[in-house]
C-alpha positions, 0 to 999 in steps of 0.5 A, spaced: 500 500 500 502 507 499 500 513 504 498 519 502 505 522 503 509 517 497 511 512 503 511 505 501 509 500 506 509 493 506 505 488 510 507 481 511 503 477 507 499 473 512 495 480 513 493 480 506 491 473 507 487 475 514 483 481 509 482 475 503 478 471 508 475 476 513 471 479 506 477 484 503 480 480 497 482 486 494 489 487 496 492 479 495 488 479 489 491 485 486 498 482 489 496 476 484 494 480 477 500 484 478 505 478 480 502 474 473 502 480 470 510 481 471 511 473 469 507 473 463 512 478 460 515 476 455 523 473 457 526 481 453 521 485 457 526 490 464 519 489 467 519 482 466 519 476 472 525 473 467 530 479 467 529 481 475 529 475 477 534 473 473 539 479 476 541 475 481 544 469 478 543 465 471 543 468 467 550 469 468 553 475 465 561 479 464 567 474 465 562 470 470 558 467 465 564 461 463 568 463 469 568 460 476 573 465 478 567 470 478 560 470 479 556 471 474 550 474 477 549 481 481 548 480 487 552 480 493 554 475 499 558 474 504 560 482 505 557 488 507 553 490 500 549 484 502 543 488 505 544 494 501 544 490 494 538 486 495 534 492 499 535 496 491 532 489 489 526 489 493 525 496 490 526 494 482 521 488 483 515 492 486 516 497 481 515 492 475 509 490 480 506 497 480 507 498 472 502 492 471 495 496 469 491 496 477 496 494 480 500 502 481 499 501 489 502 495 490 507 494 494 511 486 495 509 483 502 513 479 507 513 473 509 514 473 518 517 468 518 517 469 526 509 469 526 507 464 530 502 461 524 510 460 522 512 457 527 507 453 527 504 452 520 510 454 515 509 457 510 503 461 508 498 458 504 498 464 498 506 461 496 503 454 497 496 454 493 497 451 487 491 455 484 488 461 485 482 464 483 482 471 480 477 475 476 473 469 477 477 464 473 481 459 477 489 460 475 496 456 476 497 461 483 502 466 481 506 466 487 507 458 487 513 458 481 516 460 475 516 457 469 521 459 464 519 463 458 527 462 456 532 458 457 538 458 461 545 455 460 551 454 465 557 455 462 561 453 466 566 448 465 565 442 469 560 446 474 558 439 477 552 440 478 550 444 472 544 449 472 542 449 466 534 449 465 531 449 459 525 454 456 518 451 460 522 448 466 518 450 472 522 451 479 521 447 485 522 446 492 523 441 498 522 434 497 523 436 490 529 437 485 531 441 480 537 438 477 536 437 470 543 440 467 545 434 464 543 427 462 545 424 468 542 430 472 536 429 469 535 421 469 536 422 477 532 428 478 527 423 474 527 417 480 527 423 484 521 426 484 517 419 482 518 418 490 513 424 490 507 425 486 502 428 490 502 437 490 498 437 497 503 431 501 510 435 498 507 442 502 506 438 507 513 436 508 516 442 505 512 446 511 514 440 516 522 441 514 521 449 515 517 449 522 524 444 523 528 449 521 525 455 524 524 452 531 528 446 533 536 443 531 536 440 524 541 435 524 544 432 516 548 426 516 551 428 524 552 435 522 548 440 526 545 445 520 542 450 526 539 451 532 533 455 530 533 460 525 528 464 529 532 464 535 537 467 530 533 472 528 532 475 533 539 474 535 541 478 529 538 484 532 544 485 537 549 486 533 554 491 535 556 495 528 553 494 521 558 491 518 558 484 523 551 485 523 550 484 515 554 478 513 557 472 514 565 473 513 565 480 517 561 476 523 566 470 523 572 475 524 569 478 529 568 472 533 574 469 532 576 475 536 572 476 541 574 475 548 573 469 551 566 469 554 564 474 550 557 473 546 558 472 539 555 476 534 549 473 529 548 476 523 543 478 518 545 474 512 546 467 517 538 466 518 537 468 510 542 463 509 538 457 513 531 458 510 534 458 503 535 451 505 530 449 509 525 452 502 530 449 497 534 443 500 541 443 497 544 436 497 551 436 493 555 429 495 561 430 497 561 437 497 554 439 502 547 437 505 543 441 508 536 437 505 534 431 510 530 427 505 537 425 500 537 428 494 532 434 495 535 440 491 530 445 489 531 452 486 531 457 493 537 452 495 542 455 489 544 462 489 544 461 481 536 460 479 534 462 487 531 468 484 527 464 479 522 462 485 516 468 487 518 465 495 524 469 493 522 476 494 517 475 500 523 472 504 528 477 501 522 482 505 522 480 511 530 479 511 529 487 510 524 488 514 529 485 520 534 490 516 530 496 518 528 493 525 536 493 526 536 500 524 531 503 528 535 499 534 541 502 533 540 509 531 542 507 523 537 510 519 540 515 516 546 512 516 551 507 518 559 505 517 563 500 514 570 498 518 575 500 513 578 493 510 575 489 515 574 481 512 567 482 508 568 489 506 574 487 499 570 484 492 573 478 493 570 476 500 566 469 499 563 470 493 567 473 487 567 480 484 560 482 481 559 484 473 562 491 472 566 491 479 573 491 479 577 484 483 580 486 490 577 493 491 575 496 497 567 497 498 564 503 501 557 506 502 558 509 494 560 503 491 554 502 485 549 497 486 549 494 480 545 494 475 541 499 479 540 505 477 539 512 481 
């Protein structure tokens, strides 16, 4: 919704399902004209969902596109553009919501993940539903996935697992795997998913594992992933400083260095991280499982096609909603500081240069957020 005063505010998208059922559709069905609307735009269109949610990884662009020494998407990870950038990215997704004809108003919920529906229950029904009715039709809920209006293609050399995708692949989620980048992949995505033909119990399952994630230890394989990623959450708020509150590099720094006793710092992009899991599993032999049912490899467990899923965006704003929440805190919101050289503050940190940014070079409060533009 918008105020009179230009501001955009943001509800989670439990209170849009609340107003549906007490009699209000309005608003959760202006969110779904709008949300087809982007999706239904052809694959060239700046608007569309192809292009956005593309930004942040495949289709990989500049020397990332065949190179594994860079990455191929815009987003940032691991350093302490980590907020920041995917805030501009919240912003780049509504207005393409808003200029859906009807849907001016529009702003992108928040799924709470730390409502007691979502302790208790998972995710909320508007993600989930397989279909909708809109303007008296019955439709594919548009919040549900993505099927590609354009290919995909992984160029890089023995990337193990390929993510490939090609033109009418439809993203997926926990139990399910996505994997179809080869013909091996694709054979063993097909023996995957055969274990799961019913829509209704694969949701089941998939809020079971996040309510898991959110309240309780997950353990795979007797590595223990989390101890609650609500928990962490909150945490997270305590952070002393925006640098070690806004990535995972700059707060493992930081408590390596802590003195003994001290609280360790739990930051922002650490309880992201668990629900990517717990949404899309990820389960790479040899390298990481994170999905306790083996073989679970949906599309929110992957940096390059999580953009690709809708849940994306709902996660993101909640992520930033406890961004701002830990502005208002500490007294950040008009501006904050970045430590100068800290672990998480050079291009190079954890994830690799992004198109158009210079490897080993420093990042600062100026430093564009591309491919945003002012």
């Amino acid at each position: 919704m918008s105020t009179g005063s230009g501001v955009r505010v943001r509800r989670s998208i439990q209170d849009l399902q609340n107003d549906y059922n007490s009699g209000n559709k309005k608003p959760l069905e202006d969110l779904m004209r709008a949300w087809k609307g982007i999706k239904d735009l052809p694959p060239n269109d700046p608007n569309s969902f192809f292009v956005i949610g593309g930004y942040h990884g495949e289709p990989f662009r500049g020397a990332g596109w065949g190179s594994s020494q860079y990455w191929g998407g815009y987003c940032n990870h691991g350093n302490v553009l980590f907020p920041t950038w995917h805030r501009m990215y919240l912003v780049r997704l509504e207005d393409a919501l808003r200029s859906i004809p009807g849907c001016q108003d529009v702003t992108q919920p928040f799924w709470d993940e730390t409502a007691p529906d979502s302790l208790a229950g998972g995710i909320p029904w508007a993600l989930t539903d397989e279909f909708f009715e809109l303007d008296g039709e019955k439709i594919p809920n548009p919040l549900r996935s993505f099927v590609l209006n354009k290919n995909i293609v992984d160029n890089i050399s023995g990337d193990n697992p390929n993510y490939s995708k090609p033109l009418g692949y439809e993203t997926v989620r926990y139990p399910l795997s996505g994997l179809v980048g080869n013909a091996q992949e694709q054979e063993q995505t097909k023996a995957h998913n055969a274990l799961y033909p019913d829509y209704a119990k694969n949701v089941a399952l998939l809020n079971t594992n996040i309510v898991n994630w959110l309240t309780s230890t997950v353990v795979v394989d007797g590595t223990t992933l989390t101890n609650g990623v609500a928990d962490q959450f909150k945490a997270c708020l305590d952070a002393p400083n925006y640098t070690v509150f806004s990535n995972t590099t700059s707060a493992a720094e930081w408590n390596d260095n802590v003195a003994p006793g001290a609280a360790q710092v739990m930051p922002l992009e650490q309880p992201h991280n668990n629900i990517h899991l717990a949404v899309g599993g990820f389960d790479v032999p040899g390298v990481f499982d994170a999905s306790p049912i083996p073989g679970a490899n949906g599309d929110m467990g992957e940096n390059d096609t999580a953009g690709l899923d809708p849940i994306f965006f709902f996660h993101h704003c909640f992520v930033d909603r406890m961004f701002w929440l830990w502005q208002k805190r500490h007294n950040a919101t008009g501006n904050f500081d970045f430590i100068p050289e800290y672990p998480g503050t050079n291009s190079v940190d954890s994830q690799g240069p992004t198109p158009g940014v210079v490897p080993n070079s420093w990042l600062t409060l100026d430093s564009p957020l591309e491919p945003f533009k002012k």
